[in-house]
N, C-alpha and C positions, 0 to 999 in steps of 0.2 A: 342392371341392378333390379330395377322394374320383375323381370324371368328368376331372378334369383330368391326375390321374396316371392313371386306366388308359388314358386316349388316349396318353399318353406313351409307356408300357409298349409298349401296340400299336404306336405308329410307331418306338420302337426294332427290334421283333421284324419287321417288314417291311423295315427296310434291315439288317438281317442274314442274310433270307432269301430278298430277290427282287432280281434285277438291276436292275442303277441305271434303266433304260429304263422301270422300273415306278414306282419311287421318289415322282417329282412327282406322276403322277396319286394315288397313294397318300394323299400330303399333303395333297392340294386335298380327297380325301374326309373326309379326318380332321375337319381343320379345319373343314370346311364343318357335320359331324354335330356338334364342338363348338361352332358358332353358335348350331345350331339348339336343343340342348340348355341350353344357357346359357338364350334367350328362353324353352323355355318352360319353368323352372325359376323364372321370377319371377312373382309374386304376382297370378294372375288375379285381373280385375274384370270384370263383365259391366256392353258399353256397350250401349244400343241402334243398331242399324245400319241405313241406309238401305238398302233391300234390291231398289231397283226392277228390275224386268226376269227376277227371282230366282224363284226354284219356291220356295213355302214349302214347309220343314217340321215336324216335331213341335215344333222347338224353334229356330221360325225368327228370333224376335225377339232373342235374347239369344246373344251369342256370346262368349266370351273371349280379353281379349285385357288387356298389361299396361296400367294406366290413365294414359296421356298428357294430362300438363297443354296446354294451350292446343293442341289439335287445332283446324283453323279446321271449323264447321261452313256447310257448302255450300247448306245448305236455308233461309238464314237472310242477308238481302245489306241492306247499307248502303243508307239515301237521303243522298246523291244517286250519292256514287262504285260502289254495287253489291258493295260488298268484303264477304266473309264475316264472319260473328262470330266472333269466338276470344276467350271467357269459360270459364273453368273452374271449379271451386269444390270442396273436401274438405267442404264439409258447406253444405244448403241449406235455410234453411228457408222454405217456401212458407205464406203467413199465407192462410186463407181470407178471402171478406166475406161471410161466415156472421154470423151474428147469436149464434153461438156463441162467439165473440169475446168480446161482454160480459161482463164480471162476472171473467173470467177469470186479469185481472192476470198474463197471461202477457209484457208490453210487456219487461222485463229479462231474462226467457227467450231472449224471440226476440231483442235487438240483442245478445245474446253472439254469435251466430252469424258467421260470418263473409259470409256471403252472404244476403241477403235480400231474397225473391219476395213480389212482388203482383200483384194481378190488378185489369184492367180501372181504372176512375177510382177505387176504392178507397182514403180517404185513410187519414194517419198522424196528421194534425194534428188535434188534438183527442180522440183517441183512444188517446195515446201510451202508457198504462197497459196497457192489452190489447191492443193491436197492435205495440208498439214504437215507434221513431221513423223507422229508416234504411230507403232502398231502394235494392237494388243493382240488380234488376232488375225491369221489371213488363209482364207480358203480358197484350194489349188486346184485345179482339176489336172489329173494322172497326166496328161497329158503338156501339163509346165510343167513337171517336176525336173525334165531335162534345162528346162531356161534355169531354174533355180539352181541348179548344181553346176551352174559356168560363172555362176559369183557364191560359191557354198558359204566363205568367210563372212559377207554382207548379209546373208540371210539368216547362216545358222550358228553363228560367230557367238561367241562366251557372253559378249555386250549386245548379243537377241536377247532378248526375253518372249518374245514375240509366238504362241500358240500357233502352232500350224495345222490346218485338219484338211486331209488330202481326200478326195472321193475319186471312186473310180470302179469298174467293171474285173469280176471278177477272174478275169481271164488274166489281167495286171495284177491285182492285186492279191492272189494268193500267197499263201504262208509256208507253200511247201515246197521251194526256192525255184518255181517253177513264174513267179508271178515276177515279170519284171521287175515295175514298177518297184514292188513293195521292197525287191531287191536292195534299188537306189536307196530307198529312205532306211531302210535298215542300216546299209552302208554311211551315208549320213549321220544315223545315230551316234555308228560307232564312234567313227572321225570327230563328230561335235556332241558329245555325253550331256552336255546341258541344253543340249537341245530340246524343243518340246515338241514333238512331230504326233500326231493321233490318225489314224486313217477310219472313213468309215468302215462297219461290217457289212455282208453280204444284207443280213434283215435289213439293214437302214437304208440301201442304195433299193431292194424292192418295194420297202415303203415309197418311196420316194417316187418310183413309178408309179404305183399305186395311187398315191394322191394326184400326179396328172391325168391318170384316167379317170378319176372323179371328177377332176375341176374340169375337163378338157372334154369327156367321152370320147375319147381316142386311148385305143392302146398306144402305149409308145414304140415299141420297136415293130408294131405292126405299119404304123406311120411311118417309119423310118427316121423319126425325131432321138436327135440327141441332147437330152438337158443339160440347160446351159448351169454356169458355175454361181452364178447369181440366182437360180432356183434351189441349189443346195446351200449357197448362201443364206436366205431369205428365211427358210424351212429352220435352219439349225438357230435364227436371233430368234423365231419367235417364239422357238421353245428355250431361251437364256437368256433374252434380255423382256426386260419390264417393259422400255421404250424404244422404239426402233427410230430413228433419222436417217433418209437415203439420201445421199447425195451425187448429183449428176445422171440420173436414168430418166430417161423419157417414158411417156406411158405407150399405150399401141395409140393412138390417133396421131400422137405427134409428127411423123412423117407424112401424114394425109394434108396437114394446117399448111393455109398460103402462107410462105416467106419462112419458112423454119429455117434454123440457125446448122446450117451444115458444118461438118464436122469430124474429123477422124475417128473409127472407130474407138483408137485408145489414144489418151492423152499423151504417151510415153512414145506414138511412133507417130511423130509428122509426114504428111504425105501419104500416110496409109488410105485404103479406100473409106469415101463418105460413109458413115455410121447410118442411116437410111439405107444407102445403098447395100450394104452388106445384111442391113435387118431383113428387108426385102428379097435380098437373096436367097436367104438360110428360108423364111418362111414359108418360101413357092419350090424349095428342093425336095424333088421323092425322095432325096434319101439323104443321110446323114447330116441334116441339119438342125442347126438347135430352132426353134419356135422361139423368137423374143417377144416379138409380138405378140402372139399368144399367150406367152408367159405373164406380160406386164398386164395384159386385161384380167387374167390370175391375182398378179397382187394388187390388183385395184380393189379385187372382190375381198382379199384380205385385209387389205387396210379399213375398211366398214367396221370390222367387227375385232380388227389388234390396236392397236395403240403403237400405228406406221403413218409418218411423215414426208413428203418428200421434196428436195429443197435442190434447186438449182437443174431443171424447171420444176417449177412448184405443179404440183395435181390439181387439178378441180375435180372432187372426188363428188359426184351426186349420189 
């Protein structure tokens, strides 16, 4: 109110002081500076922004801007129609298949949420205690889309509602029936019409490199690193939701800490190898391995500056 009366003030004082011939253009500046003042006087949020073609710099990933619900996201197209996602959310929370999970009874935690991420064939059923029951969204990497299609009913059944957004390399993923992958989920479609299936585009899986070799200075396939599903995960909440809630992901020191809580990789296969064990693994592999470790010192660095929580082990984020 304060900004609104001294623009007042000022466009009286200039039609008492300058000929009428100056008058309009006068107006149009006023008006225009109280636009602009108004915008950014509301409540920044920092989204992430696709930045291709862009010079990074110091503080290239994060920019403010006020936080629009249902922005359609461009990097993200429907099977079969190609239409963008437009999913938004005030608070999200992304369930690990950490083996972290168990014992946790965090399952009535996480369905207060309003939105709620999974990852990859990762079930609910039978695990509803610790995991919850509901899923709003669940991101797959190319490579479960085969686990998903040996229960198609459960996943992409008329009583889903459940978003699905598949990433993958474009060698799977093409559209000129040459791309396996994108094959199956086509075939999917057809089978289950209410399905909701989205795959990334080729620009969104090169962003996506692109920001590990900022946060990381490594190229990635020069490394021989394969990004895990939880860094495509992480990237796509913090440009759609407001609030992120992780649950069950350890940060990179936790398998250094005496007496850590060992643990199956996923919750869903008992007996699998220790989740340390396999982190370590993938991190010391020349070649096709995902960096977890690497990655979680990544979102350590992003949670400083997003509005990301993490619960079941909790962060000490300094």
């Amino acid at each position: 109110m304060f900004i609104l009366l001294l623009l007042l003030l000022l466009l009286a004082w200039i039609g008492s002081s300058t000929p009428k011939s100056l008058i309009a253009t006068s107006l149009i500046v006023v008006v225009s500076l109280f636009v602009v003042v108004v915008n950014y006087s509301e409540k920044p949020y920092f989204l992430l922004q696709p930045v291709f073609g862009q010079t990074f710099s110091s503080h290239w990933m994060f920019s403010k801007q006020p936080y629009k619900a249902f922005k359609p996201h461009l990097g993200y197209v429907s099977i079969p129609k190609q239409e963008p996602l437009k999913l938004h959310c005030e608070l999200c929370s992304i369930v690990s298949s950490s083996g972290q999970m168990l014992g946790q009874a965090a399952g009535q935690q996480i369905d207060r949420s309003p939105c709620i991420w999974r990852m990859n064939n990762a079930p609910a059923r039978g695990f509803e205690r610790d995991v919850g029951q509901r899923t709003t969204l669940r991101v797959v990497s190319h490579t479960s889309v085969p686990l998903l299609l040996q229960k198609p009913h459960y996943f992409f059944g008329q009583g889903n509602d459940t978003v699905y957004v598949v990433w993958g390399p474009l060698r799977n993923m093409r559209k000129d029936g040459k791309g396996i992958v994108y094959n199956m989920l086509r075939q999917a479609a057809e089978n289950y019409p209410h399905a909701r299936i989205y795959v990334t585009t080729e620009d969104r899986m090169n962003y996506c490199d692109m920001v590990f070799k900022k946060e990381t200075g490594k190229d990635r396939i020069q490394s021989g690193s394969y990004l895990s599903t939880g860094w495509f995960t992480l990237i796509l909440a913090m440009d759609m939701c407001k609030e992120i809630h992780i649950y069950g992901m350890i940060n990179d020191t936790y398998c250094k800490t005496e007496g850590y809580r060992k643990v199956p990789y996923h919750y869903y296969e008992a007996g699998s190898r220790d989740e340390c064990a396999e982190y370590l693994l993938h991190e010391s592999a020349p070649y096709g391995g995902h960096r977890f470790i690497t990655e979680k010192s990544v979102f350590a660095k992003w949670a400083k500056t997003h509005a990301i929580k993490f619960f079941n082990p909790p962060w000490q984020l300094s």
